[in-house]
ZADO-1210 file (C-alpha; in nm, 4 decimals, padded with zeros to 6 digits):
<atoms>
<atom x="-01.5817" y="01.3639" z="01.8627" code="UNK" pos="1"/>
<atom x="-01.2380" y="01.2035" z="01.7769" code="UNK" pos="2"/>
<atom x="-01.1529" y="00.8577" z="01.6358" code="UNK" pos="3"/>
<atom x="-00.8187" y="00.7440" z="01.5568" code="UNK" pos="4"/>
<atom x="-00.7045" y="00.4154" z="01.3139" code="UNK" pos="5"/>
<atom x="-00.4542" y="00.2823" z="01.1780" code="UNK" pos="6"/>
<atom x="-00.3570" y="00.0773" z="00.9011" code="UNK" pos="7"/>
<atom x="-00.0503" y="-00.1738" z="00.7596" code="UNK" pos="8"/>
<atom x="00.1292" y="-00.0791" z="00.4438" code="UNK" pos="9"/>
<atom x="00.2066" y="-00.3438" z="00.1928" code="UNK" pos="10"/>
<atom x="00.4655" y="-00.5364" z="-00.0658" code="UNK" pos="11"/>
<atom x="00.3635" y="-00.6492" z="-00.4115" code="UNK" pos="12"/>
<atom x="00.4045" y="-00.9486" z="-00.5542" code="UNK" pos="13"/>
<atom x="00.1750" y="-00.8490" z="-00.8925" code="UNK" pos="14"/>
<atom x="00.1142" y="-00.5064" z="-01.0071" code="UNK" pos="15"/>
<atom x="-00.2173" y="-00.4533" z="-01.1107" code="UNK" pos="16"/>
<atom x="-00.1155" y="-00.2083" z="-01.3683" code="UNK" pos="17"/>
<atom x="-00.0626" y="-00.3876" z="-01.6669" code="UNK" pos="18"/>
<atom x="-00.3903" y="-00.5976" z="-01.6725" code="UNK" pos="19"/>
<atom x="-00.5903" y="-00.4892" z="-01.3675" code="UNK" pos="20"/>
<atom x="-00.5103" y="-00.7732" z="-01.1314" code="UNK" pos="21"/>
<atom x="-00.2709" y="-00.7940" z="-00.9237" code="UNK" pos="22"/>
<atom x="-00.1445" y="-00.9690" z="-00.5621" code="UNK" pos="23"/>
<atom x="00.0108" y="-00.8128" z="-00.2208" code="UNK" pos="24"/>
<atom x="00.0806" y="-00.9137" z="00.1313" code="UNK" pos="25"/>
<atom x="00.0858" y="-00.6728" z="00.4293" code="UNK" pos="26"/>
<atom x="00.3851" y="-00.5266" z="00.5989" code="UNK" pos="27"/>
<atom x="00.4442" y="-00.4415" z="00.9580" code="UNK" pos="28"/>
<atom x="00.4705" y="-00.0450" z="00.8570" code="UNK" pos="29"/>
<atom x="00.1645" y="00.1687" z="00.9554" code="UNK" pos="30"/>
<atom x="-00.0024" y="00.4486" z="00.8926" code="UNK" pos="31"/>
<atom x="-00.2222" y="00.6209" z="01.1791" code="UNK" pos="32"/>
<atom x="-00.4786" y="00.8485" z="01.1312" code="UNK" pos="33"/>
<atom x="-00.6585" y="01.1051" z="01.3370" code="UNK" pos="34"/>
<atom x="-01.0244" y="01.2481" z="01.2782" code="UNK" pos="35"/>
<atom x="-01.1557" y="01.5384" z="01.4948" code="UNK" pos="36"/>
<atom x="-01.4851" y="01.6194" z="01.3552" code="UNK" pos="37"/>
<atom x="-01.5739" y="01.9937" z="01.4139" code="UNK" pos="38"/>
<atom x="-01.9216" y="02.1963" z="01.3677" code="UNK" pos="39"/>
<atom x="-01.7875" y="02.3747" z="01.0561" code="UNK" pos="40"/>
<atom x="-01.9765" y="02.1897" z="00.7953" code="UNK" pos="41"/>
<atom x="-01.8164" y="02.1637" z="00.4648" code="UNK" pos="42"/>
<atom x="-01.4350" y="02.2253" z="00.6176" code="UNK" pos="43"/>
<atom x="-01.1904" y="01.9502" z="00.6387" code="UNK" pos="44"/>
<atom x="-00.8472" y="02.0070" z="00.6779" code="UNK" pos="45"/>
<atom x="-00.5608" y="01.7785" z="00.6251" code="UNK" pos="46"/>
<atom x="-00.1787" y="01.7533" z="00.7343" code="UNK" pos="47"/>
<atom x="00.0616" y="01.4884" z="00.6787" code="UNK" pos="48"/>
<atom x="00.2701" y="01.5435" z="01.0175" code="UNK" pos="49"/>
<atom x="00.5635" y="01.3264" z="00.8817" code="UNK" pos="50"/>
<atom x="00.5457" y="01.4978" z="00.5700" code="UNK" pos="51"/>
<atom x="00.4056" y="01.8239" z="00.5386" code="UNK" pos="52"/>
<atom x="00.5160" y="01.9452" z="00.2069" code="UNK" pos="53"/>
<atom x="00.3132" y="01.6738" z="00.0808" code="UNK" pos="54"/>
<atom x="-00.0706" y="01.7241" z="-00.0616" code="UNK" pos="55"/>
<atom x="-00.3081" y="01.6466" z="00.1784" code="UNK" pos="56"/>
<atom x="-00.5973" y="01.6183" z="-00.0555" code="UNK" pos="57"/>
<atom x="-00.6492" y="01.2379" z="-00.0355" code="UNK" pos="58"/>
<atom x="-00.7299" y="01.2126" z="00.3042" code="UNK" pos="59"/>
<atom x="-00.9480" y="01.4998" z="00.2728" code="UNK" pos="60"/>
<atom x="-01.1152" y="01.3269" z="00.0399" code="UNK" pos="61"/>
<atom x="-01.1671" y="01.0223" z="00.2478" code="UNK" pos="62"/>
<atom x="-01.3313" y="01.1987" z="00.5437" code="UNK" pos="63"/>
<atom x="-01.5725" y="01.3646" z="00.2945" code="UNK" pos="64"/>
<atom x="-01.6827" y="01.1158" z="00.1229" code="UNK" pos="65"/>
<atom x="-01.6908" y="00.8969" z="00.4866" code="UNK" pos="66"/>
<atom x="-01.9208" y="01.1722" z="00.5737" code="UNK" pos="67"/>
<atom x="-02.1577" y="01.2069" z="00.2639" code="UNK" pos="68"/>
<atom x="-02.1910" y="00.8132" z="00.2594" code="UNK" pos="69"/>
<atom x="-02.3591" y="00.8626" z="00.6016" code="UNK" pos="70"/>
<atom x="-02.5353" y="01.1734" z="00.4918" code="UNK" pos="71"/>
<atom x="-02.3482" y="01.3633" z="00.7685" code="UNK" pos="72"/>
<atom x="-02.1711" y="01.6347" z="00.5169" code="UNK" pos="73"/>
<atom x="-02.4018" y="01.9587" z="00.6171" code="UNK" pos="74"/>
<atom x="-02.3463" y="01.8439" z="01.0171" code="UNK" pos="75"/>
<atom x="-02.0213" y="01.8034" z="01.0330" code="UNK" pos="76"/>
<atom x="-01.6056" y="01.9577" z="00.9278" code="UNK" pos="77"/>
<atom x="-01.2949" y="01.7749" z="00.9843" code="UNK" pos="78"/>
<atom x="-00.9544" y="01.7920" z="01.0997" code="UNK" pos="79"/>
<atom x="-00.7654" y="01.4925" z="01.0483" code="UNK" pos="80"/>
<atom x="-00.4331" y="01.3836" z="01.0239" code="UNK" pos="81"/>
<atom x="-00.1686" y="01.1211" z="00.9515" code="UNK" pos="82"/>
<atom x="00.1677" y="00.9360" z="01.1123" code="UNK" pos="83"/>
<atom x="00.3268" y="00.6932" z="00.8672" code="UNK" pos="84"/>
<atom x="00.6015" y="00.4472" z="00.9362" code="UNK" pos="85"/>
<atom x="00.5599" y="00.3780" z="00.5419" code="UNK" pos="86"/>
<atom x="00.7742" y="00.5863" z="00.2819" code="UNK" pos="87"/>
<atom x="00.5878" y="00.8032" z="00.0789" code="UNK" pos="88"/>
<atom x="00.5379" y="00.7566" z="-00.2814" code="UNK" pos="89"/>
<atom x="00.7672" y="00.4174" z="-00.2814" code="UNK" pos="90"/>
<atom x="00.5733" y="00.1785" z="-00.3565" code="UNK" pos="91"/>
<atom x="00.4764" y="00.0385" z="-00.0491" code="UNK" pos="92"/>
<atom x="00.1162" y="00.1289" z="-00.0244" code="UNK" pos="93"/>
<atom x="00.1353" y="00.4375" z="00.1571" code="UNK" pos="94"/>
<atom x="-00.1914" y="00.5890" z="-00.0135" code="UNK" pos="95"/>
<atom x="-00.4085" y="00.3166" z="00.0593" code="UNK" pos="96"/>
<atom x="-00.2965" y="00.2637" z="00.3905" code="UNK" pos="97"/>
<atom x="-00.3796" y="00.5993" z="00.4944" code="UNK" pos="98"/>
<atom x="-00.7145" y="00.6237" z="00.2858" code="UNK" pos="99"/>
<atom x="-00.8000" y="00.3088" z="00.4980" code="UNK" pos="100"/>
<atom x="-00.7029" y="00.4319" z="00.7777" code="UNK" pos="101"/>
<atom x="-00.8740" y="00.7898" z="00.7576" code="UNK" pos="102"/>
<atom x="-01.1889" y="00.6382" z="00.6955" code="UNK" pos="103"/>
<atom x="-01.1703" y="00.3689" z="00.9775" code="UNK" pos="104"/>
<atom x="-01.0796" y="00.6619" z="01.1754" code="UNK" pos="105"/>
<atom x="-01.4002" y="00.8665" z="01.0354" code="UNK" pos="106"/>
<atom x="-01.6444" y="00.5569" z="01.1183" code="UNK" pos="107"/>
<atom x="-01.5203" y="00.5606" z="01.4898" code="UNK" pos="108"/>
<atom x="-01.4966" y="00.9828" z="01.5698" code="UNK" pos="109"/>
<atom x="-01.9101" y="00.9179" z="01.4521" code="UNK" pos="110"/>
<atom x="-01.9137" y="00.6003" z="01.6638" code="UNK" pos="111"/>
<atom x="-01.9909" y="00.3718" z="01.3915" code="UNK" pos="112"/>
<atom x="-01.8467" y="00.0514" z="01.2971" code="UNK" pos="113"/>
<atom x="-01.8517" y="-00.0050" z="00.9208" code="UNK" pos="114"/>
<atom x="-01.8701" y="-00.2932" z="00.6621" code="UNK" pos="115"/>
<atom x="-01.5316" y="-00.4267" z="00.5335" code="UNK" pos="116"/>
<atom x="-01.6077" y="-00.3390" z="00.2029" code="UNK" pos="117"/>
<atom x="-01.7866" y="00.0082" z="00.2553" code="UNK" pos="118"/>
<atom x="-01.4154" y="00.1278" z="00.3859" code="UNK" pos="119"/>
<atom x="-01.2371" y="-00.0642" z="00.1185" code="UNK" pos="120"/>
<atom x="-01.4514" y="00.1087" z="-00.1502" code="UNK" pos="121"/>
<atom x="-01.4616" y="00.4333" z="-00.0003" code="UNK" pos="122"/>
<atom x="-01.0868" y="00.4583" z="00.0230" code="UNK" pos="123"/>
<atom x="-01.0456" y="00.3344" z="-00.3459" code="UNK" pos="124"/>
<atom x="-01.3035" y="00.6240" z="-00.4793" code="UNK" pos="125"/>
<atom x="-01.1146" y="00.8603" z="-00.2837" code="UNK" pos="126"/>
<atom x="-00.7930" y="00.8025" z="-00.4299" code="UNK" pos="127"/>
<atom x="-00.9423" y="00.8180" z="-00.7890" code="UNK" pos="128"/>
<atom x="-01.0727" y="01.1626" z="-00.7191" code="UNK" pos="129"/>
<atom x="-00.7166" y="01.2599" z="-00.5876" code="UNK" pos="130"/>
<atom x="-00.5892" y="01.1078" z="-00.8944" code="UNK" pos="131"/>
<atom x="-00.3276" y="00.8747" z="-00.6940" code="UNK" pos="132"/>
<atom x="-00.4232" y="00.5739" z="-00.8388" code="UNK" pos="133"/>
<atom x="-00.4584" y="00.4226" z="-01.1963" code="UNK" pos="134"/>
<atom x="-00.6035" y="00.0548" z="-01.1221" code="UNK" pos="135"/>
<atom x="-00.7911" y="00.1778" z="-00.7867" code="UNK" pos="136"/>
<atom x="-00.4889" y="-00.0673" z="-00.6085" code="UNK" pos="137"/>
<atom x="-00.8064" y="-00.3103" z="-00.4824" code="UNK" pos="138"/>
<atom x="-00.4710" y="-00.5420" z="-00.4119" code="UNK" pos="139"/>
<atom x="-00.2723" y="-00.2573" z="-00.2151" code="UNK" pos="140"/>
<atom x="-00.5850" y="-00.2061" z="00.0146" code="UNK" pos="141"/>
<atom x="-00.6959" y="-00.4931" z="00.0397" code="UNK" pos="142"/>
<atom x="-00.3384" y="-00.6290" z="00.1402" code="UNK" pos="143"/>
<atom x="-00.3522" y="-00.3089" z="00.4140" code="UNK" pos="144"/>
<atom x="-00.6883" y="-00.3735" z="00.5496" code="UNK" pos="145"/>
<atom x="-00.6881" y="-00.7688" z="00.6120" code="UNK" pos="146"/>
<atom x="-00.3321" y="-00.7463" z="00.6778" code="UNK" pos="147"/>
<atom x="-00.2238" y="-01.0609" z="00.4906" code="UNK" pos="148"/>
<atom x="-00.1755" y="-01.1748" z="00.1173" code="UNK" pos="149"/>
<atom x="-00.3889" y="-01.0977" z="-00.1366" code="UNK" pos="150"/>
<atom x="-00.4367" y="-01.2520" z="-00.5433" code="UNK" pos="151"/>
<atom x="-00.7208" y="-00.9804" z="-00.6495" code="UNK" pos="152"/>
<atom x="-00.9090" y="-00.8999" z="-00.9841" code="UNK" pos="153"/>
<atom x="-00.8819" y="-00.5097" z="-00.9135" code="UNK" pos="154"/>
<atom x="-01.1283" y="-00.4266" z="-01.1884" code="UNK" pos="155"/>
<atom x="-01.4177" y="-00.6043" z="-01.0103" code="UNK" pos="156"/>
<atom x="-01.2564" y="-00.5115" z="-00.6771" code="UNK" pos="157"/>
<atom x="-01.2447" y="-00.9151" z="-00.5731" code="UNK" pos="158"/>
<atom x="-01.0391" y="-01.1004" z="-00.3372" code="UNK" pos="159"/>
<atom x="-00.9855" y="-01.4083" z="-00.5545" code="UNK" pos="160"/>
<atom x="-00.7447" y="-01.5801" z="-00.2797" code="UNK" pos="161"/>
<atom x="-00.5959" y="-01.5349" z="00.0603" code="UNK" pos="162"/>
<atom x="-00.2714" y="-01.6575" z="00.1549" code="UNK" pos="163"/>
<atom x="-00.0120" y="-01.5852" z="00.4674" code="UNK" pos="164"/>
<atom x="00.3592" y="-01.4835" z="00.4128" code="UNK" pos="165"/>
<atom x="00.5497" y="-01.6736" z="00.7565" code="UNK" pos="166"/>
<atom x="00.5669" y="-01.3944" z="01.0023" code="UNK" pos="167"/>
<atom x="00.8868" y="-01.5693" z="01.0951" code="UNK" pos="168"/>
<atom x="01.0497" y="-01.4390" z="00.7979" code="UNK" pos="169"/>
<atom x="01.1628" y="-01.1196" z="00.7304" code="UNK" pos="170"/>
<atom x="01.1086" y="-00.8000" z="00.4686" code="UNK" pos="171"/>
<atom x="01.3920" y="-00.5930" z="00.3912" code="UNK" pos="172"/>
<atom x="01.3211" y="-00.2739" z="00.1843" code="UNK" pos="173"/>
<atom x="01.5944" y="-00.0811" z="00.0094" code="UNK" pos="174"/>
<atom x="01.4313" y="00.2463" z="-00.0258" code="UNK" pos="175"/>
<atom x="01.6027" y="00.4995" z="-00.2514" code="UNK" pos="176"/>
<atom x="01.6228" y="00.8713" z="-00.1530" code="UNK" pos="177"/>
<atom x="01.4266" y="00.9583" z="-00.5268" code="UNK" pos="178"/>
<atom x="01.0374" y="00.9034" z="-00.5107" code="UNK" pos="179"/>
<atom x="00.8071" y="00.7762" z="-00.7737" code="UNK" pos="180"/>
<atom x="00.4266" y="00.8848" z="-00.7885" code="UNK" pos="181"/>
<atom x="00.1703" y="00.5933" z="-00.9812" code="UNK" pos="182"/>
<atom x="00.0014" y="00.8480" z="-01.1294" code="UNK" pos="183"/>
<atom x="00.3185" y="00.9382" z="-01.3560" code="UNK" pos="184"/>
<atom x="00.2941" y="00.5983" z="-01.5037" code="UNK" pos="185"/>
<atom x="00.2814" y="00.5591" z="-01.9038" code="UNK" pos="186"/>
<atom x="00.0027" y="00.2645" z="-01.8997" code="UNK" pos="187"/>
<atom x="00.0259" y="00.2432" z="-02.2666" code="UNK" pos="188"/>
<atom x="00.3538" y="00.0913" z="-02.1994" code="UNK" pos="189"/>
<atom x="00.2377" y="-00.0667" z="-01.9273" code="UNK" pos="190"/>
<atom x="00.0021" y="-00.2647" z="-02.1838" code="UNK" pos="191"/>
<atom x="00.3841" y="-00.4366" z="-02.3377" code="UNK" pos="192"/>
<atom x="00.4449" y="-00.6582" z="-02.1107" code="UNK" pos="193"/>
<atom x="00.0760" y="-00.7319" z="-01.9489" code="UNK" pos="194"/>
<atom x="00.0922" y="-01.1361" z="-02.0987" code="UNK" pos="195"/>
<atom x="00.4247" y="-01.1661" z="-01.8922" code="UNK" pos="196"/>
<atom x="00.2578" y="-00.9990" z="-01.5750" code="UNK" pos="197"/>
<atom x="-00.0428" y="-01.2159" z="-01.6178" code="UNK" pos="198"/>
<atom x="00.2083" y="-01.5141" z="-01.6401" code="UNK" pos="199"/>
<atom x="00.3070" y="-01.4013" z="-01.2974" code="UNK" pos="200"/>
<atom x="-00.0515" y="-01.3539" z="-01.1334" code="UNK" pos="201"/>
<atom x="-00.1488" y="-01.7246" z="-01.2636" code="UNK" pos="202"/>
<atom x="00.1916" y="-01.8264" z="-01.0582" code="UNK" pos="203"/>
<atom x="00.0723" y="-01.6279" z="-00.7550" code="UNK" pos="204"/>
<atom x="-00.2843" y="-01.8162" z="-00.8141" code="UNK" pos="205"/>
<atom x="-00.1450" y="-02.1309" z="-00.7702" code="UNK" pos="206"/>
<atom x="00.0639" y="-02.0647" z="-00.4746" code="UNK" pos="207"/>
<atom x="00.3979" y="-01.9535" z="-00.6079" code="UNK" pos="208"/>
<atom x="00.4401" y="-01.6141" z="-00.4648" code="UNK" pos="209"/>
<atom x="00.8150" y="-01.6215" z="-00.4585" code="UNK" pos="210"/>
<atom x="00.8615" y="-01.6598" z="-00.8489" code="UNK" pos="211"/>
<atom x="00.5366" y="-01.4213" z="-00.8569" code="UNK" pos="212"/>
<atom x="00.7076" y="-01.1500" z="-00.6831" code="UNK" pos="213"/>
<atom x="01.0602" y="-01.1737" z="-00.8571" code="UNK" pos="214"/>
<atom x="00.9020" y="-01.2056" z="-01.1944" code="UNK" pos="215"/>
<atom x="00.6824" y="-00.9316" z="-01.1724" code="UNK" pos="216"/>
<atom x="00.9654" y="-00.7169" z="-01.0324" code="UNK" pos="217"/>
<atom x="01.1592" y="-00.7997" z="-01.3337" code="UNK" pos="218"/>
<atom x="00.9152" y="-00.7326" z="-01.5686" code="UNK" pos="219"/>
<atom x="00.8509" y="-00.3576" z="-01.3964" code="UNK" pos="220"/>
<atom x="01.1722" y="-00.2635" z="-01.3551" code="UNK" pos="221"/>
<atom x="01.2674" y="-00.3075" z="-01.7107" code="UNK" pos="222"/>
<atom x="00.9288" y="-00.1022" z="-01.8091" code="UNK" pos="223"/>
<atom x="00.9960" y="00.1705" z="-01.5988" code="UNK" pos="224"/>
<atom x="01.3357" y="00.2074" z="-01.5899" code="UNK" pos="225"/>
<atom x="01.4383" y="00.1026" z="-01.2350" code="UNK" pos="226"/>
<atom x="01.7526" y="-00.0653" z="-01.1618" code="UNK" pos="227"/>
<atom x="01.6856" y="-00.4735" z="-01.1484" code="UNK" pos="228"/>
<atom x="02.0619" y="-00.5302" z="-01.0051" code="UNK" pos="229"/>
<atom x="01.9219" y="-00.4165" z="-00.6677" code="UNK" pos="230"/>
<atom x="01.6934" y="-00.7200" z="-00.6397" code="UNK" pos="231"/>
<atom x="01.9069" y="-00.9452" z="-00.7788" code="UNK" pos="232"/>
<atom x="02.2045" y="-00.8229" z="-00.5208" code="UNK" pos="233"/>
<atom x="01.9326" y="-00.9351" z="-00.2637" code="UNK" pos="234"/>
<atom x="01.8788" y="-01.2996" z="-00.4313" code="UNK" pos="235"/>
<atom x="02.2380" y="-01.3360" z="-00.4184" code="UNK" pos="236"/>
<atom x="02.2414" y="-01.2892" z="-00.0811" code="UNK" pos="237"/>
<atom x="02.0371" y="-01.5569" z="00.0256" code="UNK" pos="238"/>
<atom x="01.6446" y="-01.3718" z="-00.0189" code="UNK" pos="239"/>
<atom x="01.3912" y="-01.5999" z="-00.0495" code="UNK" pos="240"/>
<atom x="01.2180" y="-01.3592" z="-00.3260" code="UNK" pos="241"/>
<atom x="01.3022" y="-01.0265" z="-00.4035" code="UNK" pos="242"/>
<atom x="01.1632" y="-00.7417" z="-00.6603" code="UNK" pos="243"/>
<atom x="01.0285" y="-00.3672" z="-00.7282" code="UNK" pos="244"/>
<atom x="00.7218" y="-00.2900" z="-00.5257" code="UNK" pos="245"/>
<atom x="00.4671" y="-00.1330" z="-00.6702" code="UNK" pos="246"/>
<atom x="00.5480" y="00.1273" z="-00.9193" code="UNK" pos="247"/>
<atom x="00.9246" y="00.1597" z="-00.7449" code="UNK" pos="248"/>
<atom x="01.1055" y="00.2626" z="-00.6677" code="UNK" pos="249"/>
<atom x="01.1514" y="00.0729" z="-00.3339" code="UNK" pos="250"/>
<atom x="01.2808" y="-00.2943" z="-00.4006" code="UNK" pos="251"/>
<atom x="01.1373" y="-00.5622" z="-00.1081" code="UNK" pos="252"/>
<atom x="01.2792" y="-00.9039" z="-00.0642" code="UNK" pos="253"/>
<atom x="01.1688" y="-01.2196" z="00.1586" code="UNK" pos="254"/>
<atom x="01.4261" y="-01.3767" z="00.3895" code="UNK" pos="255"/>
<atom x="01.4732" y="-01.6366" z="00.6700" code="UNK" pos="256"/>
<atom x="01.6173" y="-01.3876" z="00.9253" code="UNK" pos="257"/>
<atom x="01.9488" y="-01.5686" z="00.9482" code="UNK" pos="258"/>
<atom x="02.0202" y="-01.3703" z="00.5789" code="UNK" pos="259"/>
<atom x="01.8993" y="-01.0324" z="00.6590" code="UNK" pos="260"/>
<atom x="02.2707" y="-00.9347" z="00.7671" code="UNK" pos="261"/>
<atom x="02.4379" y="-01.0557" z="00.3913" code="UNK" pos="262"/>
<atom x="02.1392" y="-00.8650" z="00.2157" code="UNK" pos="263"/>
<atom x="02.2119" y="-00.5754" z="00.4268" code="UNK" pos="264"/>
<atom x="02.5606" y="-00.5591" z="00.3394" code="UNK" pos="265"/>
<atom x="02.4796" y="-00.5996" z="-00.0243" code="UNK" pos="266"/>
<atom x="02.2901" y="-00.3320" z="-00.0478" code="UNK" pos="267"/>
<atom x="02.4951" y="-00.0680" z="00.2017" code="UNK" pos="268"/>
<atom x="02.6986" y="00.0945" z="-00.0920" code="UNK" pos="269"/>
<atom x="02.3305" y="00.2486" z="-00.2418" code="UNK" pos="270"/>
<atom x="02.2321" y="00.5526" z="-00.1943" code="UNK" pos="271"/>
<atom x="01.8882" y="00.5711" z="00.0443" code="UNK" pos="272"/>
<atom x="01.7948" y="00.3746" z="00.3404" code="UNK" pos="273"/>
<atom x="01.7143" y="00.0188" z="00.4458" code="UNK" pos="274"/>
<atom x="01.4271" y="-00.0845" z="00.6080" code="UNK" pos="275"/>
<atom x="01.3674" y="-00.4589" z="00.7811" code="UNK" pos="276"/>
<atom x="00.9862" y="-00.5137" z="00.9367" code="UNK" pos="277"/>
<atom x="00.7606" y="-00.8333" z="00.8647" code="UNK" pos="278"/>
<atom x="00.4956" y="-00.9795" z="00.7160" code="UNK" pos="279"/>
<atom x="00.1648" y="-00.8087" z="00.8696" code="UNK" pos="280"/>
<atom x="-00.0340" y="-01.0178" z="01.0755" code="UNK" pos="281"/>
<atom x="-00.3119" y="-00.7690" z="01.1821" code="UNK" pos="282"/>
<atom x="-00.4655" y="-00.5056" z="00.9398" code="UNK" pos="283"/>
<atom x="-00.6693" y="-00.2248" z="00.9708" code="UNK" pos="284"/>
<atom x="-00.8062" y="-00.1290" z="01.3200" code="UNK" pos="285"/>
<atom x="-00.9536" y="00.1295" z="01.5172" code="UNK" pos="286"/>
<atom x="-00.7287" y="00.2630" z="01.8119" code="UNK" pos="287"/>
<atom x="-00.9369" y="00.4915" z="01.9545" code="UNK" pos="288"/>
<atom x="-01.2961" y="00.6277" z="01.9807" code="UNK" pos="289"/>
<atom x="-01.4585" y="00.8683" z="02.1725" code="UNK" pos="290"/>
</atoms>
């Protein structure tokens, strides 16, 4: 039995981090997954084809625990494994796009078709266990799942409001050749600046996700060290918004397409790689089941 999903990374706009809500909005960068369920009860093996060297164990994780929930675990082992479009360890959601993704993919190699929030919560325990997450990043998978914007209370795992980023418009994503894991993170000094942050989730609230997302971005970068110039090269440029995503240290910005060229050029002399997709307008789905 084989089922294979997929899933949309995302962009923040408010890291959850500093006071445990945040806000996101889905990108057109996927991550597949691929679950062959074997009799070897117990076994589950993981690769990361587009990254090997990296640790598998999350999506391990996701498969097992997709299995116990159904009380499956003594019938059935697993092989599964992952294609991402999305950077690893960025900033962009890569973790809980492919924890939503391996479980979607779980559900359909059984033949199921599960609750919204039984993959969302399944995904998030997961990534606790593999110690990838601090907040559980409710917003992150959320924003992956539902493919659209997201203003979330992480610590009750709560969509508090929806919203749609114009798919018209494009992302642009200056991603750096260095990566970042969350689970480095100091919260402590994450705690410093949460008033500020929760200044920029009541913006997001009321509708401003532009001065959301570059506020927040300021706010992290200074906290964790990144380099704020690289959003504010983009704002120059003509970006609509423009800030760190997620822990960093990728920087997204927000443009009407006619300005993707300027940001592009003001970002060419940095070291790394540009990226330009769009705002997501599908989430999570299952590909294939048989």
């Amino acid at each position: 039995m084989r089922g294979v999903a997929s899933a949309c990374g995302s962009a923040t706009v408010v890291n959850a981090i500093a006071t445990g809500k945040g806000a996101a909005f889905g990108i057109e960068l996927r991550v597949k997954a691929e679950v062959e369920l074997t009799n070897q009860p117990g076994t589950i093996v993981g690769r990361i084809a587009d990254d090997p060297a990296e640790n598998p164990k999350l999506i391990e994780i996701c498969v097992r625990k997709t299995l116990e929930k159904l009380k499956l675990d003594r019938t059935y082992g697993a092989k599964v494994t992952t294609n991402s479009e999305v950077p690893i360890a960025a900033g962009l959601s890569s973790s809980s796009a492919a924890a939503n993704a391996v479980v979607l993919a779980t559900f359909a190699a059984l033949g199921r078709k599960p609750l919204d929030k039984t993959v969302l919560d399944l995904g998030i325990d997961a990534a606790f266990e593999a110690g990838v997450t601090i907040t559980g990043a409710f917003d992150d998978a959320a924003a992956s799942f539902f493919g659209c914007g997201v203003v979330t209370d992480n610590t009750k795992r709560r969509v508090i409001k929806r919203f749609k980023v114009n798919p018209n418009l494009k992302v642009l994503i200056y991603v750096p050749p260095s990566k970042f894991y969350t689970s480095k993170t100091h919260v402590r000094e994450m705690k410093l600046i949460a008033k500020f942050v929760d200044a920029a989730h009541k913006r997001a609230l009321a509708g401003d996700i532009y001065g959301a997302l570059i506020l927040n971005g300021l706010l992290y970068s200074r906290a964790l060290g990144h380099d704020a110039t690289v959003a504010f090269d983009a704002l120059s440029a003509g970006a609509l918004a423009a800030g760190l995503t997620g822990t960093g240290p990728a920087v997204v910005a927000i443009a009407k397409p006619k300005n993707t060229a300027a940001i592009k050029r003001a970002w060419r002399g940095r070291p790394g790689r540009i990226i330009v997709t769009n705002p997501a307008t599908k989430g999570a789905r299952i590909e294939v089941q048989k």
